[in-house]
N, C-alpha and C positions, 0 to 999 in steps of 0.2 A: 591650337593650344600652344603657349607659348613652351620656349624652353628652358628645362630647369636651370637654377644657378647651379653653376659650379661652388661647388663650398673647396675652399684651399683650406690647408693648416694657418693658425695663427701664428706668424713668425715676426721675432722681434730683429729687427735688421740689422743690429749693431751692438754687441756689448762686447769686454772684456774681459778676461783673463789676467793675473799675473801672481808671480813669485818673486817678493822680492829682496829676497835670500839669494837667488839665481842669477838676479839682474838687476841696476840701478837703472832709476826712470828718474832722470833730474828734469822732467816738466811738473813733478808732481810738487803739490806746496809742503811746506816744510813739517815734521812732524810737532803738532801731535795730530795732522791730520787724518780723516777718516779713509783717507787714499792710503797711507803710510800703513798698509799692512797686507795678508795675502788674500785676493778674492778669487776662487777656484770652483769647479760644478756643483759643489756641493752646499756652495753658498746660496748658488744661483735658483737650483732644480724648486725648491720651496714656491720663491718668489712666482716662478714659469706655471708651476701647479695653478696656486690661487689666483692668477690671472687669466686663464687659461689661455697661454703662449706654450704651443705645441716645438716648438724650434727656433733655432738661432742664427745669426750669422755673427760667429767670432773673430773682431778683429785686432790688428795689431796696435801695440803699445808700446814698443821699442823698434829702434831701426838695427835690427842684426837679425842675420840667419838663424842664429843659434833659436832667436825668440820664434823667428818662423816654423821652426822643429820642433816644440815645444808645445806651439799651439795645434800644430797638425797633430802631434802625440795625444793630446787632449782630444780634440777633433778624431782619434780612431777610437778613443774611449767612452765616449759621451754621447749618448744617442740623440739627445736633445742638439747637439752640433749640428749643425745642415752643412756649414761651407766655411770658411778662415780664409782670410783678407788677412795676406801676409806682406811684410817688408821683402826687398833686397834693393839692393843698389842701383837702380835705372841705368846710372851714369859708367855701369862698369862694361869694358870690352865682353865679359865673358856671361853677361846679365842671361842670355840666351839658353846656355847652358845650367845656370845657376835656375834656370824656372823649369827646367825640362828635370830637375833633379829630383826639384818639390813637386812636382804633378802626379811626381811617381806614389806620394805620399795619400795621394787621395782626398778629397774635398778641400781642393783649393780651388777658391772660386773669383779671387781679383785680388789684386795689390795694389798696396797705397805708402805714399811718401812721403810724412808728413812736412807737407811744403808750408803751412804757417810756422814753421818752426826754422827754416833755412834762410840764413842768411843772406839769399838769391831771389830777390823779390823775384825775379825772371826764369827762375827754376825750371818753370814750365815750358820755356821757350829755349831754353839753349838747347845745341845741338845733340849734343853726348845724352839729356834726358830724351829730346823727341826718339831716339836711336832706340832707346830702351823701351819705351810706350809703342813704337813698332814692334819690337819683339812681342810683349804684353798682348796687343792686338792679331799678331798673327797666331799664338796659340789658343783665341778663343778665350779668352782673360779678360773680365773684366779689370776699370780703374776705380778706386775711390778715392776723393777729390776732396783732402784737407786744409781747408784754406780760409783766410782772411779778408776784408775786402780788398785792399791790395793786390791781391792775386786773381781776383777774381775777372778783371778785362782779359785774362792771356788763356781764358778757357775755350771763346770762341778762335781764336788763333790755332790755339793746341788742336781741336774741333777739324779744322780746314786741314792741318796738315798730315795729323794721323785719321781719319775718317772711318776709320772700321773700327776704330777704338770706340768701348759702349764704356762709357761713365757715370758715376752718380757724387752728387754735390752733398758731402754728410755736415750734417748740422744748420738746415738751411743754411748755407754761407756762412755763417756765425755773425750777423748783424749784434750789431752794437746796441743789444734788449735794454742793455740796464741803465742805456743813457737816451734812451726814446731817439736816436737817428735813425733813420730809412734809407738816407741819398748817401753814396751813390750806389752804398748795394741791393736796393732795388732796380735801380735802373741797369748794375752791369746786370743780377738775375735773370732779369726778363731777357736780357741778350740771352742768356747761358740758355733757358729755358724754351728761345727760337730753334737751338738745337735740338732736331725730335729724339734723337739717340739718347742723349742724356737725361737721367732720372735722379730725382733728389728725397732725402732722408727727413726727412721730420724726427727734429734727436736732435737732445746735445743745445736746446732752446734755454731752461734752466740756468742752467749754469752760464750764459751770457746774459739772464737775468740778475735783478739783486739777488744773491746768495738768500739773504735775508729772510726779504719782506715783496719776493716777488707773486704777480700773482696772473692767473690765465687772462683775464682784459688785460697783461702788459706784452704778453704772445700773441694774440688773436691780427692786431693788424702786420706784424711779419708773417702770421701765418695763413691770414687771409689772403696775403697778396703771392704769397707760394703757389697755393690751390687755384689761384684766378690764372698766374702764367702757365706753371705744368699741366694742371688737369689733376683729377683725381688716380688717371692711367698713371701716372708715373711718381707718384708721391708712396712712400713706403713710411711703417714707422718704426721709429728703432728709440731705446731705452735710456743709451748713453752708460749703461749700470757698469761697473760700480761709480764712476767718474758724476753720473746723475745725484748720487749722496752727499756729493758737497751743497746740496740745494734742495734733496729731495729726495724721496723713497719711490722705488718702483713704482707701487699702486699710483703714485700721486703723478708720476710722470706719464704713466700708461693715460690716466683720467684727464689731465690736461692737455695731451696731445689731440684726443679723438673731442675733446669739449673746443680748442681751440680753432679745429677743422671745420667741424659746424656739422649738423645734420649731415647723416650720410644713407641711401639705399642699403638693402644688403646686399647687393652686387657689389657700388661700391669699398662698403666696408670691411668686403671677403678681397676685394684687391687692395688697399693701406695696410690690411690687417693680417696681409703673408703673400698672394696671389702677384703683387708686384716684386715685390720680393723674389718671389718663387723665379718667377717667369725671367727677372733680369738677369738674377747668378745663374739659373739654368739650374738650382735645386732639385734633386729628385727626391 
């Protein structure tokens, strides 16, 4: 008799949080966007109900501490919280101590930098960050990996020099959807993807779509070619919410993601649809 599936919670691997009253977020587009205002649990709890997405992973949307504090505060509030992917400074002497402050905090589960936005295409490779993604690595810390294709050859580097570091790549890579290229961020993926430690995010597709008039056959061959390097083991899916609105609601991103994956077991579909998740952050 075989053995039964494990059934995991549905977790959605990736949304946000902000206030911003509290904090300026100059990635966001200019008002009157639909980003330009506050998105909080209560906005969220609704959408997680009628989907049934049992939990979260909250991550960061500013690079300051203060926003890292903020989200843990939320994250002791929120039960639907599973874990918060917070900022700090890689690059600082004291980075060490600045993670051992927040762990005290409870459900932090990795940290992320947002490197498509640094003016360092090599971010990943200078000294003072490798130092810091050491520290990261030695408490058992996941990384999540914000990036462009440009940034994306110095993953297998990063890979080689910190090695205990466990990574996941959010937004498939952010390939360039809405102008039909593939090269050469499939070709550096499938590097990224020879690394078994690293796990990648299905999220965040959309919005690298036409805003518009985009549609899931304009997903399906980046995300077919995800599913062919990773495996289904290591592919998670996450929402992108509220940032996914500029192109799309919830329901419409949850449906396009598991449509653009293709036929799935329920084995597999209990690991995309929280069990990879679970098992990478170390969720309990």
């Amino acid at each position: 008799m075989p053995a039964p599936i494990k059934i995991h919670r549905r977790i959605d691997s990736h949304q946000h949080f902000w206030d911003i009253a509290r904090l300026d977020y100059p990635w966001m587009p200019a008002p009157p966007s639909v980003l330009r205002r506050n998105y909080l649990p209560g906005d969220l709890a609704q959408l997680l109900t009628r989907n049934d997405i049992d939990a979260t992973v909250l991550v960061q949307a500013h690079q300051s501490v203060e926003e890292a504090n903020f989200l843990l505060d939320i994250a002791e509030d929120t039960d639907f919280v599973a874990g918060v992917v917070a900022w700090v400074d890689l690059t600082s002497p004291d980075v060490g101590e600045v993670l051992d402050e927040l762990m005290k905090r409870g459900k932090l589960v990795s940290i992320r930098h947002q490197v498509e936005d640094d003016p360092d295409l090599a971010w990943l490779s200078r000294e003072n960050s490798i130092r810091g993604l050491r520290e990261v690595a030695a408490r058992g810390l996941r990384y999540d990996l914000l990036l462009k294709a440009p940034h994306l050859k110095y993953v297998p580097q990063l890979a080689e020099r910190v090695p205990d570091l466990r990574m996941v790549v959010n937004h498939i890579g952010k390939p360039l959807i809405s102008q039909g290229i593939k090269e050469p961020w499939a070709a550096d993926m499938a590097a990224i993807a020879d690394i078994p430690s690293v796990f990648c995010k299905v999220s965040g597709m959309v919005t690298e779509a036409d805003h518009r008039s985009w549609s899931v056959g304009d997903l399906k061959p980046y995300v077919h070619h995800i599913v062919e390097i990773f495996g289904i083991d290591r592919l998670m899916f996450g929402s992108d919410w509220p940032v996914c609105l500029l192109a799309a609601g919830y329901d419409q991103v949850l449906c396009a993601a598991l449509e653009a994956v293709g036929p799935l077991s329920d084995e597999d579909a209990a690991k995309f649809m929280g069990g990879n998740a679970s098992a990478f952050y170390g969720l309990s």
